[in-house]
N, C-alpha and C positions, 0 to 999 in steps of 0.2 A: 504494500500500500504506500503511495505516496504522500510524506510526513506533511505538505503542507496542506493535506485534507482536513487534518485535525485540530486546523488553526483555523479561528471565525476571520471570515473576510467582508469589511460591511463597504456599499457605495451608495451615497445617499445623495442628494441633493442640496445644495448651500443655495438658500437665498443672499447669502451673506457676498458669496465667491458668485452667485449667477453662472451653477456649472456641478457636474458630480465630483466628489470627493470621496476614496477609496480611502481603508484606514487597515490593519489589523491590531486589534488590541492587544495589548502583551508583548506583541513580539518583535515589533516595530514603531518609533514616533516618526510623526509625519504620514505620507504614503504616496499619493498619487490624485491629478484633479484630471478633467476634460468636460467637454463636450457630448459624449457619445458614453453613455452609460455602460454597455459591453465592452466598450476599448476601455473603460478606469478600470472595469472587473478587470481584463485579460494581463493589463497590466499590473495591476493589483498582486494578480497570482508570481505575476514574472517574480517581484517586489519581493513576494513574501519566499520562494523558492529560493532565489540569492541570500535573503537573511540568513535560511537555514543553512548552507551552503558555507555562509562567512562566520555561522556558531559552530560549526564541525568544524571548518578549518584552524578556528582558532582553538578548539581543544574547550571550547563553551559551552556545560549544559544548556540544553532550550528551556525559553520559558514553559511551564505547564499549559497545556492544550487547551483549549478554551471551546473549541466547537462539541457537541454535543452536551454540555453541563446544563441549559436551560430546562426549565419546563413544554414548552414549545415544541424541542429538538423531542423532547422523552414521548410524549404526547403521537408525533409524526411515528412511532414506532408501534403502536399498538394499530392492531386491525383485526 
């Protein structure tokens, strides 16, 4: 499985910036802005795969996973 599945990846809209804004919490500050909602995502993942990428290289545990912990995520699982 690829590790950066297991990191929440959020892209939201800024009235602020007038544009999306890509984030992952925990593992990254800053992230990623545009235009085109799918390009912050796509980029987004880029973002967060190099993070993890430059915390192995340096011999860094990762921050603790953050996707799946909500109620929401637990909820989508039952059927």
């Amino acid at each position: 499985m690829n590790e950066s599945v297991r990191h929440v990846k959020i892209v939201k809209w800024s009235d602020e910036d007038q544009c999306y804004v890509g984030s992952a919490p925990g593992l990254i500050y800053g992230g990623c802005h545009g235009q085109d909602e799918t390009a912050v995502f796509e980029e987004l993942c880029q973002i967060v795969d190099h993070s993890i990428e430059l915390y192995k290289a340096q011999g860094k545990p990762l921050p603790p996973p953050a996707a799946g912990r909500d109620l929401a995520n637990k909820l989508q699982d039952i059927t």
